[in-house]
DRENPA-3360 file (N, C-alpha, C; in nm, 2 decimals, always signed):
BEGIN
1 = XXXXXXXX = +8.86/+9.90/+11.06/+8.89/+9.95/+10.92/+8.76/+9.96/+10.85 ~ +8.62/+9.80/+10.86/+8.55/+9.92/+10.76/+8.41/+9.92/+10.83 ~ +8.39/+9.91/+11.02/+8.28/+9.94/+11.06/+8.19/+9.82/+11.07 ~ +8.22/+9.70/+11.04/+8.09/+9.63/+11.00/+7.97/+9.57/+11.12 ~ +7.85/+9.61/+11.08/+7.76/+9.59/+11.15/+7.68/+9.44/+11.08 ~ +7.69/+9.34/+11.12/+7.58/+9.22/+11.09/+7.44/+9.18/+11.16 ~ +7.39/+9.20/+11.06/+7.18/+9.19/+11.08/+7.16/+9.07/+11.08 ~ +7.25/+9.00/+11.01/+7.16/+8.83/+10.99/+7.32/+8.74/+10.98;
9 = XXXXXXXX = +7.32/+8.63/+11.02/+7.42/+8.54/+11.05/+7.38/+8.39/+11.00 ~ +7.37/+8.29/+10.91/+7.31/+8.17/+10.90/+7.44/+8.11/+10.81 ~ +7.44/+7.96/+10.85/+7.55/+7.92/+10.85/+7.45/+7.76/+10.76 ~ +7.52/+7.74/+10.62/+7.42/+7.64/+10.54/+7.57/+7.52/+10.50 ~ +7.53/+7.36/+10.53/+7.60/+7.35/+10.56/+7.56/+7.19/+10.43 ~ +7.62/+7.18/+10.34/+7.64/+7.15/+10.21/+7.49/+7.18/+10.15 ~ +7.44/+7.28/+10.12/+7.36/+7.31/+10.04/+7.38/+7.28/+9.93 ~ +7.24/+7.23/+9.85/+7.27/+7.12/+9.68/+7.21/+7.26/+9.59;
17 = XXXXXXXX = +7.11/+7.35/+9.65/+7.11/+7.47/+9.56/+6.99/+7.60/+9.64 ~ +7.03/+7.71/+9.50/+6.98/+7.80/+9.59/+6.80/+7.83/+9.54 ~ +6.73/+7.86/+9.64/+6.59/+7.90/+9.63/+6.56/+8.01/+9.52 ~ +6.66/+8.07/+9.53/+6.66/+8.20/+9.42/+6.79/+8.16/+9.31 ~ +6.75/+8.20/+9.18/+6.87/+8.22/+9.10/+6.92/+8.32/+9.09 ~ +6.90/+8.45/+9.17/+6.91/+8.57/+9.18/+6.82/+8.62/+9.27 ~ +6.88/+8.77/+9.33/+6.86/+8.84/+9.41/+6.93/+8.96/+9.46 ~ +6.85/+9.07/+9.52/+6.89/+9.20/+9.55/+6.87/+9.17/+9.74;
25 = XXXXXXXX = +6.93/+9.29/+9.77/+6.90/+9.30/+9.88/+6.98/+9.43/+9.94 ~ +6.89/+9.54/+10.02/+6.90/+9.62/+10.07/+7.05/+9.69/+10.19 ~ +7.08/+9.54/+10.19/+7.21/+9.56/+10.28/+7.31/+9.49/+10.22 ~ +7.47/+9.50/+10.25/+7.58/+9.39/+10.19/+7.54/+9.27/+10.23 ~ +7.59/+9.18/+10.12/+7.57/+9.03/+10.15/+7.72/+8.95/+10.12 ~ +7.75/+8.90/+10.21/+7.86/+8.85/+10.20/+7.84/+8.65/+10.20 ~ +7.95/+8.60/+10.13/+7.91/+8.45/+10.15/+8.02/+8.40/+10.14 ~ +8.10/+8.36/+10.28/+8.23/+8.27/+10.33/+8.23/+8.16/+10.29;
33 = XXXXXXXX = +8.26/+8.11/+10.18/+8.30/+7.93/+10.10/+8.38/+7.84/+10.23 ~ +8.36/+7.78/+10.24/+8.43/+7.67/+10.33/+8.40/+7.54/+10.26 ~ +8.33/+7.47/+10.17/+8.32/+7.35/+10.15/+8.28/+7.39/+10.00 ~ +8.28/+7.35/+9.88/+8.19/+7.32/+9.72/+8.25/+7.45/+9.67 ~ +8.15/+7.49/+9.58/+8.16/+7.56/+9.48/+8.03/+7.63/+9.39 ~ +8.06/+7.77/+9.33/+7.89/+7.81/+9.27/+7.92/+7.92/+9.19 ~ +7.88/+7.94/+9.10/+7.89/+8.05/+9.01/+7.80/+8.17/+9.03 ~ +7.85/+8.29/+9.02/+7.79/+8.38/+9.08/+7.85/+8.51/+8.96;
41 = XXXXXXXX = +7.75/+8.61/+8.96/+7.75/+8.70/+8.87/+7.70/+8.83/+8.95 ~ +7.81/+8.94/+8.95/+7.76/+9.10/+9.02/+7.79/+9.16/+8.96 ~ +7.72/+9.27/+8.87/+7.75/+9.35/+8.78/+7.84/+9.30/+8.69 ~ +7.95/+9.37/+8.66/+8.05/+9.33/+8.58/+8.17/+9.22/+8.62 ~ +8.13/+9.16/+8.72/+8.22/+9.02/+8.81/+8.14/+8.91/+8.79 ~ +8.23/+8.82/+8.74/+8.19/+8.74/+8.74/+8.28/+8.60/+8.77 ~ +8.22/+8.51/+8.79/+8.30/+8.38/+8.84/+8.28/+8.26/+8.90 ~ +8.42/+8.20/+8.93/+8.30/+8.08/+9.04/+8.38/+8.07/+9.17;
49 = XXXXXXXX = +8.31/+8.08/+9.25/+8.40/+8.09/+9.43/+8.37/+7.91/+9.48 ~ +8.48/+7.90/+9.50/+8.49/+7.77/+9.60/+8.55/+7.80/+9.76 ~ +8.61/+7.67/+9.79/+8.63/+7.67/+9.91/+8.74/+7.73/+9.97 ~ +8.72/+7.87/+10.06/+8.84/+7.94/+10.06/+8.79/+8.09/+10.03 ~ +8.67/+8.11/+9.97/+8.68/+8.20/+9.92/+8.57/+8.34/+9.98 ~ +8.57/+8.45/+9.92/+8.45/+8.54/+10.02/+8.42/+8.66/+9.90 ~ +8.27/+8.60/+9.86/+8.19/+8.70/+9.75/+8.11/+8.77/+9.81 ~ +8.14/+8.93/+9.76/+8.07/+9.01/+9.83/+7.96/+9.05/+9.76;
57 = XXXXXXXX = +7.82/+9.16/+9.76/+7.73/+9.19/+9.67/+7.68/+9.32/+9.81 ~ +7.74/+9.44/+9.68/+7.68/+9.55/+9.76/+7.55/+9.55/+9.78 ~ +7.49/+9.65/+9.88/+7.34/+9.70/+9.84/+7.25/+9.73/+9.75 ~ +7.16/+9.68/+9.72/+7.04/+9.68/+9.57/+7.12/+9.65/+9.48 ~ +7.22/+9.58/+9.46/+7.28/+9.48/+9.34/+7.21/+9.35/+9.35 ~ +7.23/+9.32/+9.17/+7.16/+9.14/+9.15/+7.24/+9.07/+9.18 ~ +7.20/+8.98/+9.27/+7.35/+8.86/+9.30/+7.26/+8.77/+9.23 ~ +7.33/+8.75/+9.06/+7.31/+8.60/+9.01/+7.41/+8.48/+9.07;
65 = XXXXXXXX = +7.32/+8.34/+9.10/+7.43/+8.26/+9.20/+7.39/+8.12/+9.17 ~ +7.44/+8.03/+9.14/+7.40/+7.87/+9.06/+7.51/+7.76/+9.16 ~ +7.44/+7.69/+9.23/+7.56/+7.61/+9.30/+7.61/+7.49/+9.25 ~ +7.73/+7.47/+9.23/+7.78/+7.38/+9.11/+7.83/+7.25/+9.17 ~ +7.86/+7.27/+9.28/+7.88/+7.10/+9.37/+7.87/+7.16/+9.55 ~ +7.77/+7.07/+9.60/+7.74/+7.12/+9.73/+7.81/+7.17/+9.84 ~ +7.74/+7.29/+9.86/+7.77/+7.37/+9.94/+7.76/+7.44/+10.07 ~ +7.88/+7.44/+10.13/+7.89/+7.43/+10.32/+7.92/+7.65/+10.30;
73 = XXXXXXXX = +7.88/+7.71/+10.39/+7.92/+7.86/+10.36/+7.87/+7.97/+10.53 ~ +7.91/+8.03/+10.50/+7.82/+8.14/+10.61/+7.79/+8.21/+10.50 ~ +7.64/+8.27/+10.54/+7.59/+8.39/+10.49/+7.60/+8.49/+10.56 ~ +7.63/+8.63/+10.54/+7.61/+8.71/+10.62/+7.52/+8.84/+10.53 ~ +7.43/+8.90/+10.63/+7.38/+9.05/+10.57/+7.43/+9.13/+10.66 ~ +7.48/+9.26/+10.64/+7.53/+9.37/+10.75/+7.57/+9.53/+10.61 ~ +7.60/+9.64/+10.74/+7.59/+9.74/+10.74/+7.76/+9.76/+10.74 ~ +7.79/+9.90/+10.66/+7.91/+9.95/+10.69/+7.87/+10.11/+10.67;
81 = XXXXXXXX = +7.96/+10.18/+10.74/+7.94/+10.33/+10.76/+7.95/+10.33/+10.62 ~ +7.90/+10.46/+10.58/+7.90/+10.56/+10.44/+8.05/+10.56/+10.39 ~ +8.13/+10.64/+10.52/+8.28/+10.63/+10.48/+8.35/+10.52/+10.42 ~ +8.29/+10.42/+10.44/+8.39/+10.26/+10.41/+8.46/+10.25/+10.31 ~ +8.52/+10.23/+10.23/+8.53/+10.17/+10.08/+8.58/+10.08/+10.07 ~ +8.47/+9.96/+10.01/+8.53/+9.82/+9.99/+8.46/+9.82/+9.86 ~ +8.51/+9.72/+9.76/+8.48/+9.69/+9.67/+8.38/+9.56/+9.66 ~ +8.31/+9.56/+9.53/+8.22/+9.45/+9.50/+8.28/+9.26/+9.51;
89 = XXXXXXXX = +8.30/+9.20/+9.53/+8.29/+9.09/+9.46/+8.47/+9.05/+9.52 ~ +8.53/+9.07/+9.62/+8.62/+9.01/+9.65/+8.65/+8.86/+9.64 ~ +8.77/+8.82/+9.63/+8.84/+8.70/+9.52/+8.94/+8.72/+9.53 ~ +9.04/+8.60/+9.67/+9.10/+8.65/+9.62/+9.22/+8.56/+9.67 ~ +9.35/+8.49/+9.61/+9.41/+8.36/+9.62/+9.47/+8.39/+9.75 ~ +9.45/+8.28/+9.84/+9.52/+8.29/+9.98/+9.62/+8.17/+9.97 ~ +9.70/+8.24/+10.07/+9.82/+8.13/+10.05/+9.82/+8.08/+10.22 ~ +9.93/+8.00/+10.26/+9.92/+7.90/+10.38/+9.81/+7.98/+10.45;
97 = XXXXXXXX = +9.94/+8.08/+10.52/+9.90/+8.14/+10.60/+9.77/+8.21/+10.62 ~ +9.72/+8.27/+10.56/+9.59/+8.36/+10.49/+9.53/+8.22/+10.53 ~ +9.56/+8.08/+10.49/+9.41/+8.00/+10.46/+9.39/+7.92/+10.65 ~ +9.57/+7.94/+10.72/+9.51/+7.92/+10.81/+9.42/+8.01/+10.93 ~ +9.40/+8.15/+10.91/+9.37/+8.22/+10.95/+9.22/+8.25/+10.93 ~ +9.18/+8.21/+10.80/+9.09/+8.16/+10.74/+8.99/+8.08/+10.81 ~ +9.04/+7.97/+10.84/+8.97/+7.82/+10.85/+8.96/+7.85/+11.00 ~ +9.05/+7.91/+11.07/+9.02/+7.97/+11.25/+8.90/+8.05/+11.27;
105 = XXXXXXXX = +8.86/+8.14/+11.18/+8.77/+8.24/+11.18/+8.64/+8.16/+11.15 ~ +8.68/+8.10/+11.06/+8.55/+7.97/+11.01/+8.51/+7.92/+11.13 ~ +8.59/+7.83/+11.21/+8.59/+7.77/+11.29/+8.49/+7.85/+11.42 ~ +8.53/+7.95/+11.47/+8.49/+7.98/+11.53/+8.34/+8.06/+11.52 ~ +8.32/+8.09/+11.41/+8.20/+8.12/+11.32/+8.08/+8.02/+11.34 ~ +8.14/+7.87/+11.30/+8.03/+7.80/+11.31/+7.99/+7.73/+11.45 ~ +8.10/+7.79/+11.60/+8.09/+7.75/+11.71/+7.97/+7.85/+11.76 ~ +7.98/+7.96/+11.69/+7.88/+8.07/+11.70/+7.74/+8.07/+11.67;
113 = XXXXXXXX = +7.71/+7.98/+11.53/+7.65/+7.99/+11.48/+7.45/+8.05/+11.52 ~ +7.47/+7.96/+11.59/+7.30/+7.98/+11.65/+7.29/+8.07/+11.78 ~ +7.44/+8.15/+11.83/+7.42/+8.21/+11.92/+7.43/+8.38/+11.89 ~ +7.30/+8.44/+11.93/+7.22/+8.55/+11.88/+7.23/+8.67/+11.98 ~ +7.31/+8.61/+12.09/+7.31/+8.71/+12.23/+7.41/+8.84/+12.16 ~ +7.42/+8.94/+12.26/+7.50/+9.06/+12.21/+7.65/+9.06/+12.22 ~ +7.72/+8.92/+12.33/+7.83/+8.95/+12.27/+7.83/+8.86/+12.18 ~ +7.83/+8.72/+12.15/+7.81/+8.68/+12.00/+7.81/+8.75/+11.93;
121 = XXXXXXXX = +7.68/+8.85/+11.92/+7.71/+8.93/+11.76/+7.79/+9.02/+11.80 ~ +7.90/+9.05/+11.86/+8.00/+9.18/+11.88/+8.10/+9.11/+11.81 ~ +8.14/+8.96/+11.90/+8.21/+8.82/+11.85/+8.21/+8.84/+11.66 ~ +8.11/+8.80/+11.64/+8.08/+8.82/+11.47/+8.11/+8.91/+11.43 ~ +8.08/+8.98/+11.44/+8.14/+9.12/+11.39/+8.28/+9.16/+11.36 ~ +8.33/+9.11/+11.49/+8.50/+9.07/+11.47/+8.52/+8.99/+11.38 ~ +8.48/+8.88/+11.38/+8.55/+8.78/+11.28/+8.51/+8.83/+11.15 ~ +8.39/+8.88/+11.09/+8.41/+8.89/+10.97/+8.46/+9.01/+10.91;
129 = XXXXXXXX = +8.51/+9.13/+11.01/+8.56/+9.22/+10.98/+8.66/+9.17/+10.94 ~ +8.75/+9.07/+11.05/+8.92/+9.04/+10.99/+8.87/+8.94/+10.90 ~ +8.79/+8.85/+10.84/+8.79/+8.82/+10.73/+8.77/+8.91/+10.55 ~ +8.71/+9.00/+10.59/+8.70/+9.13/+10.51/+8.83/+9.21/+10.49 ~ +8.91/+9.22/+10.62/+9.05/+9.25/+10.57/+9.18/+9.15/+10.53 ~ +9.11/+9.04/+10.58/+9.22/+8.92/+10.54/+9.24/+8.88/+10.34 ~ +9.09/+8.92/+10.30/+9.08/+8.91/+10.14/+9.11/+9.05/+10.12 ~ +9.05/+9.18/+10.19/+9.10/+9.25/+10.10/+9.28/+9.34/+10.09;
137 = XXXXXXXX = +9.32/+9.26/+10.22/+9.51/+9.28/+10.21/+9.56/+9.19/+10.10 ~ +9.51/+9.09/+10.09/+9.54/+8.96/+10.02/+9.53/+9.00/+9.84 ~ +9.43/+9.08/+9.82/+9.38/+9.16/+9.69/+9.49/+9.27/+9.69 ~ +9.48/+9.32/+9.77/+9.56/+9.47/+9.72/+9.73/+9.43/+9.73 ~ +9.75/+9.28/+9.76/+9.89/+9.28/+9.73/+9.90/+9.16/+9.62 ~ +9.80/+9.20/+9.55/+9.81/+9.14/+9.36/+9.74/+8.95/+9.39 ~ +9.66/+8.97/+9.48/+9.64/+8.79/+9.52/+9.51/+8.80/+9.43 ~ +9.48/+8.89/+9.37/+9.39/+8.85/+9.25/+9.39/+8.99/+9.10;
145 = XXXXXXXX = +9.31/+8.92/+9.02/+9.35/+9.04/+8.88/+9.29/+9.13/+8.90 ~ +9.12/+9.16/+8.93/+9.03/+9.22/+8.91/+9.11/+9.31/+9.06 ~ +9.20/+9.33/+9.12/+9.26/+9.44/+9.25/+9.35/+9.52/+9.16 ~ +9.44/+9.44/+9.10/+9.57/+9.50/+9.01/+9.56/+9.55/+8.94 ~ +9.47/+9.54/+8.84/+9.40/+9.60/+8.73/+9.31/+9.75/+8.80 ~ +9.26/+9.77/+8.90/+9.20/+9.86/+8.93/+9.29/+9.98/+8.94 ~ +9.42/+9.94/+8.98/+9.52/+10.06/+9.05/+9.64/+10.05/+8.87 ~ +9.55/+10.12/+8.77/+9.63/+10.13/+8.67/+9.72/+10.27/+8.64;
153 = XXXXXXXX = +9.73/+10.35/+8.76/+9.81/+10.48/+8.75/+9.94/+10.42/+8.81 ~ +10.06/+10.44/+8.68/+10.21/+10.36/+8.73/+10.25/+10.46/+8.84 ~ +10.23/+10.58/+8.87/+10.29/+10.66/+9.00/+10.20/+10.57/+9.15 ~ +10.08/+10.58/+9.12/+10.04/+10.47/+9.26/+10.12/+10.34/+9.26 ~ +10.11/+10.31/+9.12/+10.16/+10.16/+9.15/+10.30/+10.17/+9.24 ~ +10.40/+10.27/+9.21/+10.54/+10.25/+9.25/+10.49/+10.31/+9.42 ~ +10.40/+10.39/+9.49/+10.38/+10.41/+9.57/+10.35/+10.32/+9.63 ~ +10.24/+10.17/+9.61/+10.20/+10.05/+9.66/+10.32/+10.01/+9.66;
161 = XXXXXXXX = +10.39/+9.97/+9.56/+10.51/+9.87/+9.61/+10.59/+9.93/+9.67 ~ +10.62/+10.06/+9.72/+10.71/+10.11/+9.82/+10.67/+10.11/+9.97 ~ +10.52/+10.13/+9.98/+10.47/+10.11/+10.10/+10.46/+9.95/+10.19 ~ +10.46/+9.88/+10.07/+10.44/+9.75/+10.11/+10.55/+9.67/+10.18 ~ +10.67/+9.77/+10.10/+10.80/+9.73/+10.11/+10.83/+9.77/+10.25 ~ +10.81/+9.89/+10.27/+10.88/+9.98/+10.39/+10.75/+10.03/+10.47 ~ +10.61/+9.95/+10.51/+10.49/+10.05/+10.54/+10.56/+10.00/+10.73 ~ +10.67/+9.93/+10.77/+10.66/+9.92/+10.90/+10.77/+10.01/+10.96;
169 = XXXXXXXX = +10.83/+10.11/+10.84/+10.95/+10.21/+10.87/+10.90/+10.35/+10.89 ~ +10.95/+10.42/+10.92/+10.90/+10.56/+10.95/+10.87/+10.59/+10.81 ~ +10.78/+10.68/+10.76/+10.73/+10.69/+10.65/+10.69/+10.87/+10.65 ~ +10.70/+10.92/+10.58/+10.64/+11.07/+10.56/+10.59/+11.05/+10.39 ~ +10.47/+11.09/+10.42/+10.27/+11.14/+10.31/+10.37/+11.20/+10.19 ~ +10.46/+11.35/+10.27/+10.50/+11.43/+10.21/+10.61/+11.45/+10.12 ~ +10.72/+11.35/+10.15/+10.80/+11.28/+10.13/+10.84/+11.21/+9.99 ~ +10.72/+11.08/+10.02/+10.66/+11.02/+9.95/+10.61/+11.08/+9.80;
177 = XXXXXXXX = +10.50/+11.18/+9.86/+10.44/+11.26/+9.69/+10.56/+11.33/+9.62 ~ +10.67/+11.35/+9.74/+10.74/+11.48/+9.63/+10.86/+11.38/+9.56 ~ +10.87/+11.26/+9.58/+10.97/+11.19/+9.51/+10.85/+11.13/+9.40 ~ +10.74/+11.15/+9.42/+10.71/+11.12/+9.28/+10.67/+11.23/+9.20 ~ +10.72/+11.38/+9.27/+10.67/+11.49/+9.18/+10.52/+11.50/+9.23 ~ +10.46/+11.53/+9.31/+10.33/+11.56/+9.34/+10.33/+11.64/+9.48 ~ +10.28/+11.73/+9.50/+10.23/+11.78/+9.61/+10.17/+11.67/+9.72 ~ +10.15/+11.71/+9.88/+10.07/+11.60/+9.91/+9.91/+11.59/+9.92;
185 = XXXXXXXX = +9.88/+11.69/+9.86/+9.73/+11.68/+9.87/+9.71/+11.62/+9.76 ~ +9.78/+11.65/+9.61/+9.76/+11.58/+9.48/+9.76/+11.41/+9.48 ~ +9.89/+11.38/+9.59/+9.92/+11.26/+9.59/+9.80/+11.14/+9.65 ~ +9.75/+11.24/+9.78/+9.65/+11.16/+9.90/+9.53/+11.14/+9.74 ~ +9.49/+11.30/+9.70/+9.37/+11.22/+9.59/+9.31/+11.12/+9.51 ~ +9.50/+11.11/+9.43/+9.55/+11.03/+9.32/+9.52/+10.92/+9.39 ~ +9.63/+10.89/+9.51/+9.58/+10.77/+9.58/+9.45/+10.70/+9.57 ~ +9.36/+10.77/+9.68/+9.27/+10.73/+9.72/+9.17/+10.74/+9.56;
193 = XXXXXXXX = +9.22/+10.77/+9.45/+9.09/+10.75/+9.37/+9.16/+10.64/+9.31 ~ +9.28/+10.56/+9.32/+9.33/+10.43/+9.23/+9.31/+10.32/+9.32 ~ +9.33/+10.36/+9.51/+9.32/+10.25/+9.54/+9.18/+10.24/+9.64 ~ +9.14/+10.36/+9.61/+8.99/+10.34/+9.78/+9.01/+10.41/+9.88 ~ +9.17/+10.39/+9.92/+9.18/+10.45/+10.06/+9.28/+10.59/+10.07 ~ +9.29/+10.63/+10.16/+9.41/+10.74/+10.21/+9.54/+10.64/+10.21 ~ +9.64/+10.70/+10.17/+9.76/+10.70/+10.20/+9.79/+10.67/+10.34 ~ +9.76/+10.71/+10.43/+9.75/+10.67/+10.59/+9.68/+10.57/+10.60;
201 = XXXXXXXX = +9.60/+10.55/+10.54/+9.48/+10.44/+10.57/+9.55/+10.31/+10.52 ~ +9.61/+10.34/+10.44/+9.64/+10.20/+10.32/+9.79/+10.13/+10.43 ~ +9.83/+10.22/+10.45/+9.99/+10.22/+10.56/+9.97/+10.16/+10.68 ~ +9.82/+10.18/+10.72/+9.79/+10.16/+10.87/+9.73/+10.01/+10.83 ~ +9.67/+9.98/+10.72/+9.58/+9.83/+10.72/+9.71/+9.74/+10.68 ~ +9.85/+9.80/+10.63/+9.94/+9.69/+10.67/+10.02/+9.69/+10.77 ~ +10.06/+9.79/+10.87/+10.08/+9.78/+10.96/+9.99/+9.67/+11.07 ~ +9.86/+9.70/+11.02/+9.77/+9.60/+11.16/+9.79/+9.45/+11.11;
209 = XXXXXXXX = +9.78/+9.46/+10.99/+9.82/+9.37/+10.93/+9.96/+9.21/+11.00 ~ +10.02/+9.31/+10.99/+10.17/+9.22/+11.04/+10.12/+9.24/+11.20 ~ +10.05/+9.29/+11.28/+10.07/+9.31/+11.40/+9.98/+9.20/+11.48 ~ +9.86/+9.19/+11.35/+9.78/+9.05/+11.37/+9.91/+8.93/+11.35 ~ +9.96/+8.91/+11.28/+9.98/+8.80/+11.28/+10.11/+8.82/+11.39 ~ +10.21/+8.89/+11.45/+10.29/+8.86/+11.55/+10.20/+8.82/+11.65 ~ +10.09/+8.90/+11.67/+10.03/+8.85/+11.81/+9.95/+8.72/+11.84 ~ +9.97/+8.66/+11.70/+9.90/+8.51/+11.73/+9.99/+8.44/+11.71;
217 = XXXXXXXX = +10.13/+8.46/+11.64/+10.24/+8.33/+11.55/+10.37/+8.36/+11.71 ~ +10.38/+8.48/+11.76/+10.50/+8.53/+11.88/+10.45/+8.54/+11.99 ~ +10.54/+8.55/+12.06/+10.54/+8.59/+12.20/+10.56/+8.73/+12.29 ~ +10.58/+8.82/+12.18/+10.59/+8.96/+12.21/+10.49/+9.06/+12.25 ~ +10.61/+9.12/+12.36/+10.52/+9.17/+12.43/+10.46/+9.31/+12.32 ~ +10.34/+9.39/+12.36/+10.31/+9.50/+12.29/+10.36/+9.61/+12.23 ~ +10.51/+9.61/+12.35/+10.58/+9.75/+12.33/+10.68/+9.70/+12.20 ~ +10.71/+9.60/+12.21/+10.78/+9.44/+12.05/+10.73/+9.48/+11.93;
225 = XXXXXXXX = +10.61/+9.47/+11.93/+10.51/+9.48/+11.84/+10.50/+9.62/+11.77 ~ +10.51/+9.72/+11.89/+10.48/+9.85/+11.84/+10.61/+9.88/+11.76 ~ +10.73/+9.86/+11.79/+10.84/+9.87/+11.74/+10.85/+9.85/+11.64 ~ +10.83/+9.70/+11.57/+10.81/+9.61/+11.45/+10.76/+9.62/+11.37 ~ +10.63/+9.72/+11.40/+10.52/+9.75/+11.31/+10.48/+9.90/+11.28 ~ +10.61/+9.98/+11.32/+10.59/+10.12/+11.31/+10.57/+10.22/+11.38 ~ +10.55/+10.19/+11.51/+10.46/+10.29/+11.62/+10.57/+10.30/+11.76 ~ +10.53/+10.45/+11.73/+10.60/+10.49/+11.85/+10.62/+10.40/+12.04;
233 = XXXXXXXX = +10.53/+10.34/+12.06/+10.49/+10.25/+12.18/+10.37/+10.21/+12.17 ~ +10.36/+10.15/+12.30/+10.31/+10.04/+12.30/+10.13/+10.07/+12.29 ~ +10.16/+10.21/+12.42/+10.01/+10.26/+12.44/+9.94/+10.30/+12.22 ~ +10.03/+10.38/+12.19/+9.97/+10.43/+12.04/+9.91/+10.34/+12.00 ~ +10.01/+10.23/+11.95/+9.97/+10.08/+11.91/+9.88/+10.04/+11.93 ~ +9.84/+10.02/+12.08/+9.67/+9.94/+12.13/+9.59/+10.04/+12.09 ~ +9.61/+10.21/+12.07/+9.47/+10.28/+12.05/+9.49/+10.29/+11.91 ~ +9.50/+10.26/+11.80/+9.52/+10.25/+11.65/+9.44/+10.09/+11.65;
241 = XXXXXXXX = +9.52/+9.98/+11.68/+9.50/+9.85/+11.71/+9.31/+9.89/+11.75 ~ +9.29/+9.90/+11.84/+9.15/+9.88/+11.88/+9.05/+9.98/+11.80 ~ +9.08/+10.09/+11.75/+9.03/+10.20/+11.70/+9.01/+10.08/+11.54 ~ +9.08/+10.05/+11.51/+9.03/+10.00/+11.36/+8.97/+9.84/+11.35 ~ +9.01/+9.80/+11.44/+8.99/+9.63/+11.50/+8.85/+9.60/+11.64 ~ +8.84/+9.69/+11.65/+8.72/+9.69/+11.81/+8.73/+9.61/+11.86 ~ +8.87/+9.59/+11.90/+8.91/+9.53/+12.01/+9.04/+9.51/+12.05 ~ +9.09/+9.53/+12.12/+9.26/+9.53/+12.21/+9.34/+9.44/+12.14;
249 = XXXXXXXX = +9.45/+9.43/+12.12/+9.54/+9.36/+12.11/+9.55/+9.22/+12.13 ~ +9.53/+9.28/+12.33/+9.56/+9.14/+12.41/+9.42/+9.06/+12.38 ~ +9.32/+9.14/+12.36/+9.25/+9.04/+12.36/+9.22/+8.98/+12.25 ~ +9.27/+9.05/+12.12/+9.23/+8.95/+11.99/+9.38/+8.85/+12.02 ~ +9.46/+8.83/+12.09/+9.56/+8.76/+12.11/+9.48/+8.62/+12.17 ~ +9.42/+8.66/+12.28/+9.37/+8.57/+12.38/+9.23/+8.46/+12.30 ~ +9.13/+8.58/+12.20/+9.06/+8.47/+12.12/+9.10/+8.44/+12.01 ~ +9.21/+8.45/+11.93/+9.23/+8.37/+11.81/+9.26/+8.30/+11.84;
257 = XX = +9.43/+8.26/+11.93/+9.50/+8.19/+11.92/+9.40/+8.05/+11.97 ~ +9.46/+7.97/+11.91/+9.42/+7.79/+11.91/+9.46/+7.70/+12.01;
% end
């Protein structure tokens, strides 16, 4: 879903504070909470991330940052294609599930930590992609304000909640726009300028969505799964599945599970 390439991987493990009270930096910077708490300021976001949580800071933005009770975290720097769209400063309330999915990713993050070899960093790359999508599904289905508040056109809004509702049913783009009175090219725009993504795009990150978690919480087989989650078979499934995930099915089956 959004490409991510990581340059630097360091894992700080109750840090009392930071070297800098601010800083820029050239690439995204992401910073995974697992332990404390710290206040942090990105442009017009502001807050305090604790344990659980993942603050992001685009390219040549000031990340103001003060750590307020010591702190365990991964840092990451990395790259995402041009096309990407993610937002600044994700935040965003996880519930069981989300935290145990969470703390596995963690987990295996910090088994990682000092290992620099190339599948390692392919490894990395995985995990903090699905942690990139674990906050930002978690955001776009109201698990924080600063998501809800962004998507303030009431015709998307009734579009999100219809998608969310039905995104594992057969669905038609065109359908869709003309019951809210729009063409579908009007609609794909509207969309994509309230919420970031395509209409297809937004449909497909909850579809993978639910397909992650059957393949770690069930027993089903792929063709199960494709069914469940909207797709014609089994084969579509795994090439959607690895095209947005970079990597199979079976095999994000085989390293998450615990």
């Amino acid at each position: 879903m959004f490409g991510v390439h990581i340059h630097q991987h360091v894992y700080w493990k109750r840090k009392e504070f930071f070297q800098l009270a601010f800083d820029t930096d050239a690439y995204w910077i992401a910073n995974v909470i697992e332990e404390g708490k710290f206040a942090y300021t990105i442009k017009e976001h502001r807050g305090e991330a604790k344990a659980g949580s993942l603050i992001l800071c685009p390219p040549e933005e000031v990340f103001h940052r003060k750590i307020l009770t010591p702190l365990s975290f991964h840092f990451f720097r990395f790259s995402l294609p041009e096309a990407s769209s993610i937002g600044a400063s994700i935040h965003a309330v996880l519930d069981k599930e989300d935290e145990d999915r969470f703390l596995s990713n963690c987990r295996y993050l910090c088994a990682n930590a000092l290992d620099d070899s190339s599948r390692a960093r392919t490894w990395k790359n995985h995990l903090l992609e699905d942690l990139l999508f674990l906050f930002w599904s978690r955001a776009s289905r109201g698990g924080t304000e600063e998501r809800t508040n962004r998507v303030n056109d009431p015709l998307i809004q009734r579009a999100l909640h219809y998608f969310q509702e039905h995104a594992c049913e057969p669905l038609s783009i065109k359908e869709t726009a003309a019951c809210l009175g729009l063409s579908s090219v009007q609609f794909t725009r509207r969309f994509q300028a309230a919420v970031g993504l395509t209409p297809i795009r937004y449909v497909t990150s909850l579809r993978l969505e639910k397909a992650q978690t059957l393949l770690l919480e069930t027993e089903y087989t792929l063709e199960d799964i494709a069914e469940k989650c909207g797709y014609l078979n089994g084969f579509y499934f795994s090439r959607v599945f690895s095209a947005r995930r970079h990597i199979s099915p079976s095999q994000y089956r085989k390293l998450n599970r615990i």
